[in-house]
BATORRO-575556 format. One record per residue: x, y, z of N, C-alpha, C, O in turn; residue number from 1. Coordinates in nm, 2 decimals. Layout:
BEGIN
<node><n_px>X</n_px><n_py>Y</n_py><n_pz>Z</n_pz><ca_px>X</ca_px><ca_py>Y</ca_py><ca_pz>Z</ca_pz><c_px>X</c_px><c_py>Y</c_py><c_pz>Z</c_pz><o_px>X</o_px><o_py>Y</o_py><o_pz>Z</o_pz><k>NUM</k></node>
...
//
This chain:
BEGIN
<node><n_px>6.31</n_px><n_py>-9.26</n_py><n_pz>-19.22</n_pz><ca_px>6.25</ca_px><ca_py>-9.34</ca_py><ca_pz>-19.32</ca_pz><c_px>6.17</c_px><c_py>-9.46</c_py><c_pz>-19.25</c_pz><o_px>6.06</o_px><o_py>-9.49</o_py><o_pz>-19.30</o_pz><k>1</k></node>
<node><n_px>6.20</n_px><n_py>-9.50</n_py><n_pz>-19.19</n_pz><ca_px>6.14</ca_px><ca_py>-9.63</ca_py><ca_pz>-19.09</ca_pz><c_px>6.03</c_px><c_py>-9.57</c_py><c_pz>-19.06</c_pz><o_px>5.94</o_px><o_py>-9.64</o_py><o_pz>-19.10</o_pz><k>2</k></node>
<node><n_px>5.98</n_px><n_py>-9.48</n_py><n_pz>-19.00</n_pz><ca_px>5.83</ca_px><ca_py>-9.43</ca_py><ca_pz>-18.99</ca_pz><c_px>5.78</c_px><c_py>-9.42</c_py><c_pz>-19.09</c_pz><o_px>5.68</o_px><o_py>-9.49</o_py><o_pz>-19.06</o_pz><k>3</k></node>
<node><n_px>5.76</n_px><n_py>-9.39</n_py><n_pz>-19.22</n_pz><ca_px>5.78</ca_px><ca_py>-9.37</ca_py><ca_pz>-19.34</ca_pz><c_px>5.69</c_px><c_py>-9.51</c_py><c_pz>-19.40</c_pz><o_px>5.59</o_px><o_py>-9.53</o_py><o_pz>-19.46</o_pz><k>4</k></node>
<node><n_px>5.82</n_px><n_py>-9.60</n_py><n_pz>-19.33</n_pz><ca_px>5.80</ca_px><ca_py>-9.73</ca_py><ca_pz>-19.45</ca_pz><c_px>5.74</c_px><c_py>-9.83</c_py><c_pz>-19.33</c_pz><o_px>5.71</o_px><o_py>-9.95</o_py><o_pz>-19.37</o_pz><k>5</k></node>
<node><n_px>5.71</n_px><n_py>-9.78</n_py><n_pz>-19.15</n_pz><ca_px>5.58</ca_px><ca_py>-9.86</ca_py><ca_pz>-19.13</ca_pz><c_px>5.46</c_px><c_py>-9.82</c_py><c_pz>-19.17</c_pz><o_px>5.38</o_px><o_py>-9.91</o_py><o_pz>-19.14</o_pz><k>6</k></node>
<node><n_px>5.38</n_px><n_py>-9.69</n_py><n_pz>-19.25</n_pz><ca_px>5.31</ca_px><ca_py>-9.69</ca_py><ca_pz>-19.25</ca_pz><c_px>5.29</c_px><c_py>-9.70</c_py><c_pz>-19.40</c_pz><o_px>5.22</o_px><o_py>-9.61</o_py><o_pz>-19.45</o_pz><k>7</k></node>
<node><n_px>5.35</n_px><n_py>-9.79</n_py><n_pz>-19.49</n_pz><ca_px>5.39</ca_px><ca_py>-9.84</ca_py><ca_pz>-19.61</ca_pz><c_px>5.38</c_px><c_py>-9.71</c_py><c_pz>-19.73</c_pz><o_px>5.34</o_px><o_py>-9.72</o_py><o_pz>-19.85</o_pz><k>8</k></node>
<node><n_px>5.42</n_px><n_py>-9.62</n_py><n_pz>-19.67</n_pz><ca_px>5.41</ca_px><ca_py>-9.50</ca_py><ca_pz>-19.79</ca_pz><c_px>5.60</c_px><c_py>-9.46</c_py><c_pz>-19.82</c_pz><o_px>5.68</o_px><o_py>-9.45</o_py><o_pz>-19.72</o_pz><k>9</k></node>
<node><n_px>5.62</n_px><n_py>-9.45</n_py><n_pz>-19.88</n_pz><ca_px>5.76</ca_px><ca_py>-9.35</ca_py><ca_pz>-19.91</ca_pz><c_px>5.74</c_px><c_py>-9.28</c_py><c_pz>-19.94</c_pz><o_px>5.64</o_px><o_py>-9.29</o_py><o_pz>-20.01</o_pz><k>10</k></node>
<node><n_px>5.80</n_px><n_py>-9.15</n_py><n_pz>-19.94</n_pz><ca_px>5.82</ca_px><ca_py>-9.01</ca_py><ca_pz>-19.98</ca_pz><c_px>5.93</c_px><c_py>-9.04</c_py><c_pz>-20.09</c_pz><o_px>6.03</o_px><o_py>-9.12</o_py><o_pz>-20.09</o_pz><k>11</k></node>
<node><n_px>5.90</n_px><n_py>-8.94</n_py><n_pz>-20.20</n_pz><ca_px>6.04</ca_px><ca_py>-8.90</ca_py><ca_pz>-20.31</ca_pz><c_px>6.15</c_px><c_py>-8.90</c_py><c_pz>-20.21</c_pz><o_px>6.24</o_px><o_py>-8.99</o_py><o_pz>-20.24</o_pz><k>12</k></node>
<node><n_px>6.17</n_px><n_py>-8.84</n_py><n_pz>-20.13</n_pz><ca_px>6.35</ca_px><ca_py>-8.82</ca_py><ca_pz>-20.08</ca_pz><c_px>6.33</c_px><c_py>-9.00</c_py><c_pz>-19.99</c_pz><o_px>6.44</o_px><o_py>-9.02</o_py><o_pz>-19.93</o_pz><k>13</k></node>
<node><n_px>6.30</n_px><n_py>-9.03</n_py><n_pz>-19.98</n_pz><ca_px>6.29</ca_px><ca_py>-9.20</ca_py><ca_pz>-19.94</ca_pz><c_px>6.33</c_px><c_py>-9.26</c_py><c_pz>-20.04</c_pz><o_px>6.42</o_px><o_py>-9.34</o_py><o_pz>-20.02</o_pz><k>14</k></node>
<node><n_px>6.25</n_px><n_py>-9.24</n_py><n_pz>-20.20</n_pz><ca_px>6.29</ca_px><ca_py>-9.31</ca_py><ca_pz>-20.29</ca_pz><c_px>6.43</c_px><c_py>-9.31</c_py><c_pz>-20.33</c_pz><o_px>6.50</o_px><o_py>-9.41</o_py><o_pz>-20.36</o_pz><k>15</k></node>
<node><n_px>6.47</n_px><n_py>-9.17</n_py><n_pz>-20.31</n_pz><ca_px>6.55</ca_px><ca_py>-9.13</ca_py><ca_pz>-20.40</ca_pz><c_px>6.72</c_px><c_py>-9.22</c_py><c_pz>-20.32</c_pz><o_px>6.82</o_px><o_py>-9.28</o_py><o_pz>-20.37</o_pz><k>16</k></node>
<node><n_px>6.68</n_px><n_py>-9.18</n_py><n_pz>-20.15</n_pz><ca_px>6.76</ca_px><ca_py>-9.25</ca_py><ca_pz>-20.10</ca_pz><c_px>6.81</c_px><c_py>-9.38</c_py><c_pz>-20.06</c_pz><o_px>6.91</o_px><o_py>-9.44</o_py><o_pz>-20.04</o_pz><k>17</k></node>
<node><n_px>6.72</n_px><n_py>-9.39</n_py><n_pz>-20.05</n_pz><ca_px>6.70</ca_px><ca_py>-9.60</ca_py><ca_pz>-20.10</ca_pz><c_px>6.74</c_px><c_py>-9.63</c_py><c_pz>-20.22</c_pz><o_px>6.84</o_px><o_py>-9.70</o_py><o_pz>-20.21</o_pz><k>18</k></node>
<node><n_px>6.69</n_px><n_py>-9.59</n_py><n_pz>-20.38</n_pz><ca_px>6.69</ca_px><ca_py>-9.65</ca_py><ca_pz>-20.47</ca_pz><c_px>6.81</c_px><c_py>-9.55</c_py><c_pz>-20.58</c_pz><o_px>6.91</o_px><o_py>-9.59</o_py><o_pz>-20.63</o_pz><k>19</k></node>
<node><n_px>6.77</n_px><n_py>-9.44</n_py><n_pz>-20.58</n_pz><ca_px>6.86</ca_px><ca_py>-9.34</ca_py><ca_pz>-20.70</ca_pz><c_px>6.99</c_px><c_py>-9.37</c_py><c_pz>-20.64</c_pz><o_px>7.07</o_px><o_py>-9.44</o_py><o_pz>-20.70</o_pz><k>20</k></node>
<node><n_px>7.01</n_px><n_py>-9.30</n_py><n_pz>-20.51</n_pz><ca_px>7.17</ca_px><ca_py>-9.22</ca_py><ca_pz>-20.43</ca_pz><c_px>7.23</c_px><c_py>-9.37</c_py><c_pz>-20.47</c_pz><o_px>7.30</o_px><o_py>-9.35</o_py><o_pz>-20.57</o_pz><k>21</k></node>
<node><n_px>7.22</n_px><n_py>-9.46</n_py><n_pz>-20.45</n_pz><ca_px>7.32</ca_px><ca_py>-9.58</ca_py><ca_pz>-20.41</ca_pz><c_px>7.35</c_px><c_py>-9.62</c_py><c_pz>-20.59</c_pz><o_px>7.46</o_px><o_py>-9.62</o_py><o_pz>-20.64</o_pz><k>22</k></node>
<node><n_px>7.25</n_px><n_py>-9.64</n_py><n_pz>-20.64</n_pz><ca_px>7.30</ca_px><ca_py>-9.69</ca_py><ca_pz>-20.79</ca_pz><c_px>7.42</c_px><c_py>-9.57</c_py><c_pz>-20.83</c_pz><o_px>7.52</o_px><o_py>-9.60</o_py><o_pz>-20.88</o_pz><k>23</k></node>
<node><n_px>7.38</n_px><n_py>-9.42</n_py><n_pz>-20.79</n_pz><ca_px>7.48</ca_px><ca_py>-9.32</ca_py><ca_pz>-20.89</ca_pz><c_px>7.63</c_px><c_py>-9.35</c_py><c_pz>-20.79</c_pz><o_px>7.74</o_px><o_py>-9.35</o_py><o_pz>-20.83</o_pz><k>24</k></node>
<node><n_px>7.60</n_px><n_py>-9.38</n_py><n_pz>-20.67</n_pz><ca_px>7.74</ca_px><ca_py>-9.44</ca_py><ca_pz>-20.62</ca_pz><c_px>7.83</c_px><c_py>-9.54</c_py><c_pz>-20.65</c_pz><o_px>7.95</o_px><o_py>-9.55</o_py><o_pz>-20.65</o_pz><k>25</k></node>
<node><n_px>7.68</n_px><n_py>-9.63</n_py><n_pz>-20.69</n_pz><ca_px>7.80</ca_px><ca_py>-9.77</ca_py><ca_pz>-20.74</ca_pz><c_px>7.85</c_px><c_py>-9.74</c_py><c_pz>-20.88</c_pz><o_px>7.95</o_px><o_py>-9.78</o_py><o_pz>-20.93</o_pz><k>26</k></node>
<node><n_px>7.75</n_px><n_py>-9.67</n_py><n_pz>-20.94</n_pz><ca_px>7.79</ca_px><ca_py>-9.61</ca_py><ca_pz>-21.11</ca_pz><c_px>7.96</c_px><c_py>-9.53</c_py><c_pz>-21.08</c_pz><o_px>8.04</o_px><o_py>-9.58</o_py><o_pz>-21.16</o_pz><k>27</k></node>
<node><n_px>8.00</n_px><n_py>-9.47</n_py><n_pz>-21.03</n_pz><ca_px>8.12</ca_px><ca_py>-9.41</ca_py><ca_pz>-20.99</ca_pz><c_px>8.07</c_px><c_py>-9.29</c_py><c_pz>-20.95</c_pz><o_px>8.14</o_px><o_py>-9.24</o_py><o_pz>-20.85</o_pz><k>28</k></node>
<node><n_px>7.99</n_px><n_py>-9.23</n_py><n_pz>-20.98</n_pz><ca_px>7.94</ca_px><ca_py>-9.07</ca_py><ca_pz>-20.95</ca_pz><c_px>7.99</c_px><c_py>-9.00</c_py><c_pz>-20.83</c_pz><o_px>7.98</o_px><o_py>-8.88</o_py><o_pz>-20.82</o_pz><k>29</k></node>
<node><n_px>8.06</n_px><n_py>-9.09</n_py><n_pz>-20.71</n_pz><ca_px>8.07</ca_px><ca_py>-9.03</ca_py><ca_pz>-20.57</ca_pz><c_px>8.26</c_px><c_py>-9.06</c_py><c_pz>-20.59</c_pz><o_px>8.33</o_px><o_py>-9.03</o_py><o_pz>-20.49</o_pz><k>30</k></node>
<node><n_px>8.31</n_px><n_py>-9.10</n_py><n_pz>-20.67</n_pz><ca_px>8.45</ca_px><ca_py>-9.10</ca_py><ca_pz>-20.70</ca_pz><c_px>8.50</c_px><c_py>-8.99</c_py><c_pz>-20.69</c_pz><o_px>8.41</o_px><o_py>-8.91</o_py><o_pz>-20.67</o_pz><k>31</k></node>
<node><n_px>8.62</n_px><n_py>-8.94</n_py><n_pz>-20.70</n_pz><ca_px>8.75</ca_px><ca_py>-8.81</ca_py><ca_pz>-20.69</ca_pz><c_px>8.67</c_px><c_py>-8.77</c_py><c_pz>-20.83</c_pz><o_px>8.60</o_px><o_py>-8.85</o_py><o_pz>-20.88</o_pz><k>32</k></node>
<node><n_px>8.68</n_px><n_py>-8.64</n_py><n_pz>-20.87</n_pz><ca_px>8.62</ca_px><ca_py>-8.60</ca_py><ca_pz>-20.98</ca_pz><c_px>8.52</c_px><c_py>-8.54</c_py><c_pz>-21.05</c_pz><o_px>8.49</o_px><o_py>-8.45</o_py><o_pz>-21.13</o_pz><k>33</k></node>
<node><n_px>8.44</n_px><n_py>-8.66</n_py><n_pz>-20.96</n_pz><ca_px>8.27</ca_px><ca_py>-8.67</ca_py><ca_pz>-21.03</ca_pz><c_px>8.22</c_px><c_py>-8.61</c_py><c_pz>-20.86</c_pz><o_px>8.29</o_px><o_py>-8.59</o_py><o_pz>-20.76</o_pz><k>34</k></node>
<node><n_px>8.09</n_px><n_py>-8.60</n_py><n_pz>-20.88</n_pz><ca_px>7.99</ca_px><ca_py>-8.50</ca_py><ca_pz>-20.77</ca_pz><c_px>7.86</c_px><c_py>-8.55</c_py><c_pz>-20.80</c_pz><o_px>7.83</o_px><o_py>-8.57</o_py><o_pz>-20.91</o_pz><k>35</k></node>
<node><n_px>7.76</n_px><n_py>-8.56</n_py><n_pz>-20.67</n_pz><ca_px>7.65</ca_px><ca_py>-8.58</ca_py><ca_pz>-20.71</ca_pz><c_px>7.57</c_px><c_py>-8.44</c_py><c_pz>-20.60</c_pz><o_px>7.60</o_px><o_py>-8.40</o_py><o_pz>-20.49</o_pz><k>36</k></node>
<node><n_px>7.49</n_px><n_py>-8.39</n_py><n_pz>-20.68</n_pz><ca_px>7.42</ca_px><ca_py>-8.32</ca_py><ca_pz>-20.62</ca_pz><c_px>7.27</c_px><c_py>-8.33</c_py><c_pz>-20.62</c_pz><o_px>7.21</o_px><o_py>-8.38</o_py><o_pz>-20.72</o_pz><k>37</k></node>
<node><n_px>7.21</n_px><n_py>-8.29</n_py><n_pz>-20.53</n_pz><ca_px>7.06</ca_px><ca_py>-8.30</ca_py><ca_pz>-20.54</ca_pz><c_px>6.94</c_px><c_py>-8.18</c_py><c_pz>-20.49</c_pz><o_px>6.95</o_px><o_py>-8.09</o_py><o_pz>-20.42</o_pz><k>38</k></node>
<node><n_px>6.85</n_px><n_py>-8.23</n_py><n_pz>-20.57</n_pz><ca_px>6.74</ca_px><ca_py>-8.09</ca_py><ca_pz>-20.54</ca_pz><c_px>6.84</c_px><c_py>-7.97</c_py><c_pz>-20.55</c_pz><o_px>6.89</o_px><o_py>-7.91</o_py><o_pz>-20.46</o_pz><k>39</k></node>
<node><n_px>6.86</n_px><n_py>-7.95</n_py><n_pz>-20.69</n_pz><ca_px>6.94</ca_px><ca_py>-7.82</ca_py><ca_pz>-20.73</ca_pz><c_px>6.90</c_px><c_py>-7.73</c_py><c_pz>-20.82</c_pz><o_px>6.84</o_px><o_py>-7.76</o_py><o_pz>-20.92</o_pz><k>40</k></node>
<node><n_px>6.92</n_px><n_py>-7.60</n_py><n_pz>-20.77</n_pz><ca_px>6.84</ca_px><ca_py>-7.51</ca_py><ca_pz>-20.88</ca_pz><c_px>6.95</c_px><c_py>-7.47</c_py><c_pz>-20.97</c_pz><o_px>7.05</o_px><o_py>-7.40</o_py><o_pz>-20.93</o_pz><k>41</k></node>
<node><n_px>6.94</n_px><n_py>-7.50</n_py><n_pz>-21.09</n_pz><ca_px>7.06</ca_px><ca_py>-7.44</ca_py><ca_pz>-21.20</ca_pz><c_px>7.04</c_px><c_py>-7.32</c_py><c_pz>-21.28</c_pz><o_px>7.14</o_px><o_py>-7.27</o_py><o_pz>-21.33</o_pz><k>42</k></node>
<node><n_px>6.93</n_px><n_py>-7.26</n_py><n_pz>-21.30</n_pz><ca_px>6.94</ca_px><ca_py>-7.11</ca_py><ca_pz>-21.34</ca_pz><c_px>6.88</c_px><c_py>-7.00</c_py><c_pz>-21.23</c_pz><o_px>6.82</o_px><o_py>-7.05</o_py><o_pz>-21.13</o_pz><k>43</k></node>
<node><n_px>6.90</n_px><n_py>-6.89</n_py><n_pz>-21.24</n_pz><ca_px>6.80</ca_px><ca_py>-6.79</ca_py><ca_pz>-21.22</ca_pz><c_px>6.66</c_px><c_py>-6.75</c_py><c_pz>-21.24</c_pz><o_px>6.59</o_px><o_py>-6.67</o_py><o_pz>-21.18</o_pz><k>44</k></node>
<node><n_px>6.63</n_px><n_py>-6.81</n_py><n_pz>-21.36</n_pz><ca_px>6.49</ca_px><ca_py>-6.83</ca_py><ca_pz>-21.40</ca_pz><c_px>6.53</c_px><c_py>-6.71</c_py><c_pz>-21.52</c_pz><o_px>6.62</o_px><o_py>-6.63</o_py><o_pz>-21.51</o_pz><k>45</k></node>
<node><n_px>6.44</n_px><n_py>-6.72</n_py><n_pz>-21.62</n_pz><ca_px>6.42</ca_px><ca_py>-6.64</ca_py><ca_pz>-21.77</ca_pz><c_px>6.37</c_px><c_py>-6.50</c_py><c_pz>-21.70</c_pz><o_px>6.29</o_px><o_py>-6.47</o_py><o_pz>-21.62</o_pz><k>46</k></node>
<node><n_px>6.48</n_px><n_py>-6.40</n_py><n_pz>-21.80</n_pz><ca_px>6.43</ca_px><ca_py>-6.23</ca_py><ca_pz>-21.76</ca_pz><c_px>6.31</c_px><c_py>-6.22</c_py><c_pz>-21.83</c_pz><o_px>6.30</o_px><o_py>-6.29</o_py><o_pz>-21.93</o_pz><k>47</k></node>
<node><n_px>6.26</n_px><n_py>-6.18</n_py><n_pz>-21.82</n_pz><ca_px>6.07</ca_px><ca_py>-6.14</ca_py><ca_pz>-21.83</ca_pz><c_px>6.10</c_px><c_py>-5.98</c_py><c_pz>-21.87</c_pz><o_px>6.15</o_px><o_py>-5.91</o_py><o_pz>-21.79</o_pz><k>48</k></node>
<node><n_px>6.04</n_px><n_py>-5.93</n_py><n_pz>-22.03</n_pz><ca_px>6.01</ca_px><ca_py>-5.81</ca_py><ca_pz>-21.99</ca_pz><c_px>5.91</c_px><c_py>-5.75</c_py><c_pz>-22.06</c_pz><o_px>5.93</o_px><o_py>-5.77</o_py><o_pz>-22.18</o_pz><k>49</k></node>
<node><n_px>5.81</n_px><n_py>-5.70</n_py><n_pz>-22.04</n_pz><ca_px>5.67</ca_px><ca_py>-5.61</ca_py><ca_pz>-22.07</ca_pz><c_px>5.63</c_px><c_py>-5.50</c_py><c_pz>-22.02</c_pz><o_px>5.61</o_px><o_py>-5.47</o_py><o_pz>-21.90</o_pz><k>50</k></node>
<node><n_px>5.61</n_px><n_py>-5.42</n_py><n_pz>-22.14</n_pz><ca_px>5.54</ca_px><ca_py>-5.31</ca_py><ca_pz>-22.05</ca_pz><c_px>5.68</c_px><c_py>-5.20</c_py><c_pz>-21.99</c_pz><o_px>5.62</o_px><o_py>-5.12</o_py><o_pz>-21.91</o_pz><k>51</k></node>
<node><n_px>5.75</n_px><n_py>-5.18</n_py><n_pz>-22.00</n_pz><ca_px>5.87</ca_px><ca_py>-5.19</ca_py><ca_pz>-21.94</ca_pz><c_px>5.88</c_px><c_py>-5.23</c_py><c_pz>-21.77</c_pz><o_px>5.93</o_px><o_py>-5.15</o_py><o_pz>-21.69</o_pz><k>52</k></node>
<node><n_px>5.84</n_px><n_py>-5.31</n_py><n_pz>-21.74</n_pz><ca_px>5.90</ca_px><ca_py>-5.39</ca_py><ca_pz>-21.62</ca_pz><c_px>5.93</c_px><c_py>-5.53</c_py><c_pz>-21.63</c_pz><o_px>5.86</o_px><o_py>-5.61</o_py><o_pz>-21.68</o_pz><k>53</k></node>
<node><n_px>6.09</n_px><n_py>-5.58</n_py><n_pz>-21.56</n_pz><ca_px>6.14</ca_px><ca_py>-5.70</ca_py><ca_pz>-21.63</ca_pz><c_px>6.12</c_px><c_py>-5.76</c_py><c_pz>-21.47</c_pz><o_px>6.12</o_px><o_py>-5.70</o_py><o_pz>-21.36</o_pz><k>54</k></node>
<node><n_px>6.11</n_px><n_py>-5.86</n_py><n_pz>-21.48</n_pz><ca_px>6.15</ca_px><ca_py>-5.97</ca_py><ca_pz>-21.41</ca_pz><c_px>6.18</c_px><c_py>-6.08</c_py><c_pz>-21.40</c_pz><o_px>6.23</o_px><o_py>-6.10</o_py><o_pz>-21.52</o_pz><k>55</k></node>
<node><n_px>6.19</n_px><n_py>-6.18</n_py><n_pz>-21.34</n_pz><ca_px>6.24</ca_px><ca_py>-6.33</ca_py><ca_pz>-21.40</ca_pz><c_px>6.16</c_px><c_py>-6.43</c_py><c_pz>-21.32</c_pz><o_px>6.13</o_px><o_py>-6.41</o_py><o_pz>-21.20</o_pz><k>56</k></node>
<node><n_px>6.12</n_px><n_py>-6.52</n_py><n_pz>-21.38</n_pz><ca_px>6.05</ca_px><ca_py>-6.63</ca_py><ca_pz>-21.40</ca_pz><c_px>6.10</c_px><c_py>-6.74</c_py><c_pz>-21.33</c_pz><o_px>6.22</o_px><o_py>-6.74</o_py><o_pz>-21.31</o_pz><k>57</k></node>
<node><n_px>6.04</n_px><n_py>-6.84</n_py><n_pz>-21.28</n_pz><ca_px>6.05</ca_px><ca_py>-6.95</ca_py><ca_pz>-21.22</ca_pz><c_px>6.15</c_px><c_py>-7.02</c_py><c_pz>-21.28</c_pz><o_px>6.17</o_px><o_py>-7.05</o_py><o_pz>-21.40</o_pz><k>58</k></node>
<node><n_px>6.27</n_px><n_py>-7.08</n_py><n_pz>-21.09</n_pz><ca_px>6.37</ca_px><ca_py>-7.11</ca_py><ca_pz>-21.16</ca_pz><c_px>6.39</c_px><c_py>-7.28</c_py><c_pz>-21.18</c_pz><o_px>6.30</o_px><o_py>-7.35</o_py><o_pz>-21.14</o_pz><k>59</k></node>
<node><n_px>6.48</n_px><n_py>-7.33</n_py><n_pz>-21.24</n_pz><ca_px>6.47</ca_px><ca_py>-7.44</ca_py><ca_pz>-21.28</ca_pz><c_px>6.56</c_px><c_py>-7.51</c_py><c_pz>-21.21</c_pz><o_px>6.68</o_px><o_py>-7.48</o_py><o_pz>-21.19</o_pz><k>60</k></node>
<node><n_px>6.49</n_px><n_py>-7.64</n_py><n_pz>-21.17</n_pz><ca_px>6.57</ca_px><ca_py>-7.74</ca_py><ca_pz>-21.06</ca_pz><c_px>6.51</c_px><c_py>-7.88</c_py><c_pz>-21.13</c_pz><o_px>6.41</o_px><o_py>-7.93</o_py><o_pz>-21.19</o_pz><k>61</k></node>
<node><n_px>6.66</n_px><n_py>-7.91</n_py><n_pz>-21.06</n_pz><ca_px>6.65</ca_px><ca_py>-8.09</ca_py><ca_pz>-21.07</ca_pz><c_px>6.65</c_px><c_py>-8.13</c_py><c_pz>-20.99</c_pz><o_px>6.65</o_px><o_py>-8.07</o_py><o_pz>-20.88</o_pz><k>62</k></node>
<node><n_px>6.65</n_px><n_py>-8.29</n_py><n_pz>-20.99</n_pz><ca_px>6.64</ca_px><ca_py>-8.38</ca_py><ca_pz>-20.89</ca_pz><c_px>6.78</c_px><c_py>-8.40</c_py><c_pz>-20.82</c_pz><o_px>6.82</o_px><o_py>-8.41</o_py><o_pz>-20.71</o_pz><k>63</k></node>
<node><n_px>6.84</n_px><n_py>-8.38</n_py><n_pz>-20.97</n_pz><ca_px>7.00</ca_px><ca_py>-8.46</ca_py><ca_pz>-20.96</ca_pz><c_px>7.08</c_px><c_py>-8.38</c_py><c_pz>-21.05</c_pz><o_px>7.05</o_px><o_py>-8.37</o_py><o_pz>-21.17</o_pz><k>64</k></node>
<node><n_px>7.21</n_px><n_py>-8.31</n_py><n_pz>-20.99</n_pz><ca_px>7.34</ca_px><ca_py>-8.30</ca_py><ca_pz>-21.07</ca_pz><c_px>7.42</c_px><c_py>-8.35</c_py><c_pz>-21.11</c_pz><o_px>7.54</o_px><o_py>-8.33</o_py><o_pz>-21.07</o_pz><k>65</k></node>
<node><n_px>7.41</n_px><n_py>-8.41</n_py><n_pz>-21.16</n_pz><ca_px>7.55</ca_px><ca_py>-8.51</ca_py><ca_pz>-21.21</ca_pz><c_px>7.68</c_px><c_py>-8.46</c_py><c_pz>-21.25</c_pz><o_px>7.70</o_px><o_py>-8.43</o_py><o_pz>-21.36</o_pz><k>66</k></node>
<node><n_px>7.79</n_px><n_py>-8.43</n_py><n_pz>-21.13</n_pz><ca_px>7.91</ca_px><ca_py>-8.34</ca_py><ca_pz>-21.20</ca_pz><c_px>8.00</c_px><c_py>-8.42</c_py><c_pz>-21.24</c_pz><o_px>8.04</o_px><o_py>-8.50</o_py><o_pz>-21.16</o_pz><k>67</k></node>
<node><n_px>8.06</n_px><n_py>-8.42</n_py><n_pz>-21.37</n_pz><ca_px>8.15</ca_px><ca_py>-8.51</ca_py><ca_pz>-21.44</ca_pz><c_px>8.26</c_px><c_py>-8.46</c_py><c_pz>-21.37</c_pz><o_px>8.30</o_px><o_py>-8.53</o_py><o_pz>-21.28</o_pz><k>68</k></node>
<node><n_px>8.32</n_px><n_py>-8.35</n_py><n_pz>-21.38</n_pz><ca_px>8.40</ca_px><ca_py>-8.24</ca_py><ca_pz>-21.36</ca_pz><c_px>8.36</c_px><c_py>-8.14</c_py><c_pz>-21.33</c_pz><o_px>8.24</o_px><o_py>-8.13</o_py><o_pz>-21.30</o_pz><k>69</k></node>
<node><n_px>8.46</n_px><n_py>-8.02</n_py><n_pz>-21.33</n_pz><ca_px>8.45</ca_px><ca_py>-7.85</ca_py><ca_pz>-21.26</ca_pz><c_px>8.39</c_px><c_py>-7.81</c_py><c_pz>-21.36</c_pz><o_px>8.31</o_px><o_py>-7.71</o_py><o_pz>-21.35</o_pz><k>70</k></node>
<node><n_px>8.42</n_px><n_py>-7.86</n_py><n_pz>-21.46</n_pz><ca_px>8.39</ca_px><ca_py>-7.72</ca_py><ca_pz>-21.58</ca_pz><c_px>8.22</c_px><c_py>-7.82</c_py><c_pz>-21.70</c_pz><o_px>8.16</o_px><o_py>-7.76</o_py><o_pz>-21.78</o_pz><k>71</k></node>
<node><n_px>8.20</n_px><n_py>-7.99</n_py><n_pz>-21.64</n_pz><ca_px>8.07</ca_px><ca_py>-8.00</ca_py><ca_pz>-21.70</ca_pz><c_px>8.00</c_px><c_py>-8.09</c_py><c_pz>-21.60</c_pz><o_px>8.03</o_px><o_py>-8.18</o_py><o_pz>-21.52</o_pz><k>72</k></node>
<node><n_px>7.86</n_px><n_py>-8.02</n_py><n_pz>-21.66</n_pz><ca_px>7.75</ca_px><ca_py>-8.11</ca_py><ca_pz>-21.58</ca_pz><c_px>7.65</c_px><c_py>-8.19</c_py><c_pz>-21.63</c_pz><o_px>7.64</o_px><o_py>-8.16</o_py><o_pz>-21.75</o_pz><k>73</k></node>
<node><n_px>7.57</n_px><n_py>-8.29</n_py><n_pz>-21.59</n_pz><ca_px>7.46</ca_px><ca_py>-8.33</ca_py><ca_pz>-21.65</ca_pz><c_px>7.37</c_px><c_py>-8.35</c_py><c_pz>-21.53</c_pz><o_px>7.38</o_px><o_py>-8.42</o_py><o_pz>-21.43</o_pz><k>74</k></node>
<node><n_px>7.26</n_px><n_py>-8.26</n_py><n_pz>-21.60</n_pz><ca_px>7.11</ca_px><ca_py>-8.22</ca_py><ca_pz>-21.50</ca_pz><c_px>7.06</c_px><c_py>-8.36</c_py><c_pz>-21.55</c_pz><o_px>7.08</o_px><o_py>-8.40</o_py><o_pz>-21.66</o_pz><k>75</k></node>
<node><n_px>6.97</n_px><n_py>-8.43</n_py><n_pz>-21.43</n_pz><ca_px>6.89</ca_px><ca_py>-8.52</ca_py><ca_pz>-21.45</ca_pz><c_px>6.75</c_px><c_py>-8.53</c_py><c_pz>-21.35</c_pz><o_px>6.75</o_px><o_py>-8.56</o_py><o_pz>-21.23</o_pz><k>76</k></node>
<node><n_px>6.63</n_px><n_py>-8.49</n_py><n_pz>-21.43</n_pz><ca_px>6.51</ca_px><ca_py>-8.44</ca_py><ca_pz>-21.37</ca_pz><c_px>6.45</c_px><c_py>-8.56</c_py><c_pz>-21.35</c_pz><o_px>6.50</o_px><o_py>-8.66</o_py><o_pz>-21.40</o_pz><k>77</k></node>
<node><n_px>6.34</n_px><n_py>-8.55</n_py><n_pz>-21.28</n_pz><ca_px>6.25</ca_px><ca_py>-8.65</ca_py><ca_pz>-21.24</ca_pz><c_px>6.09</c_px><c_py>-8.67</c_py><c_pz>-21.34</c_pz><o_px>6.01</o_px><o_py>-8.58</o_py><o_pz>-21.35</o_pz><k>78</k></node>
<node><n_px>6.08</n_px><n_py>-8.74</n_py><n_pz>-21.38</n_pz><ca_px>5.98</ca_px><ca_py>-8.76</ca_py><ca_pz>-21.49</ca_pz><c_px>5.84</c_px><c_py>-8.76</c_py><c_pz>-21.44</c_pz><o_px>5.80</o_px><o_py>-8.84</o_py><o_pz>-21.35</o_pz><k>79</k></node>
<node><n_px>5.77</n_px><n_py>-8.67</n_py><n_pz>-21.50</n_pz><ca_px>5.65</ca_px><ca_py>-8.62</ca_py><ca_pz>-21.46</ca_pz><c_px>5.52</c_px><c_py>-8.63</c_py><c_pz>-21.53</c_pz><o_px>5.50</o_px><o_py>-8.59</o_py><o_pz>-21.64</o_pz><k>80</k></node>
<node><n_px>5.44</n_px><n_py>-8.68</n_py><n_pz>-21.47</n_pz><ca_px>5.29</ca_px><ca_py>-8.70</ca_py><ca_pz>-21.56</ca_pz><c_px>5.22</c_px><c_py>-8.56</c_py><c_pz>-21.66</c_pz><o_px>5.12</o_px><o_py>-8.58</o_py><o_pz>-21.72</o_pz><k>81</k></node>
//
């Protein structure tokens, strides 16, 4: 990151690590329990089928997983123009 931020540019994973990672820590997110994950793909992408050939579709990722627990999560994407 120091190369990064002498030539006054940040990168997203600069941001994220500077400014996101630390607030979801002090929020409790990094406690016994809870989980933080990042740059995560949570599906397989949609089965596609026509014609009869199926395939699947681009898969869907976030920035951030927020795991409460084992059994729930909350996806939190990055906001896009």
């Amino acid at each position: 990151m120091a190369g990064a931020m002498r030539e006054g540019v940040m990168t997203e994973a600069d941001t994220c690590r500077e400014f996101v990672t630390p607030r979801l820590i002090e929020a409790g997110w990094a406690t016994e329990g809870h989980a933080i994950g990042e740059q995560r793909t949570f599906t397989d992408g949609r089965i596609m089928v026509s014609g009869g050939k199926v395939w699947r579709g681009k898969q869907k990722r976030a920035d951030y997983l927020l795991f409460f627990d084992a059994t729930f999560r909350w996806q939190w994407w990055r906001p896009r123009k």
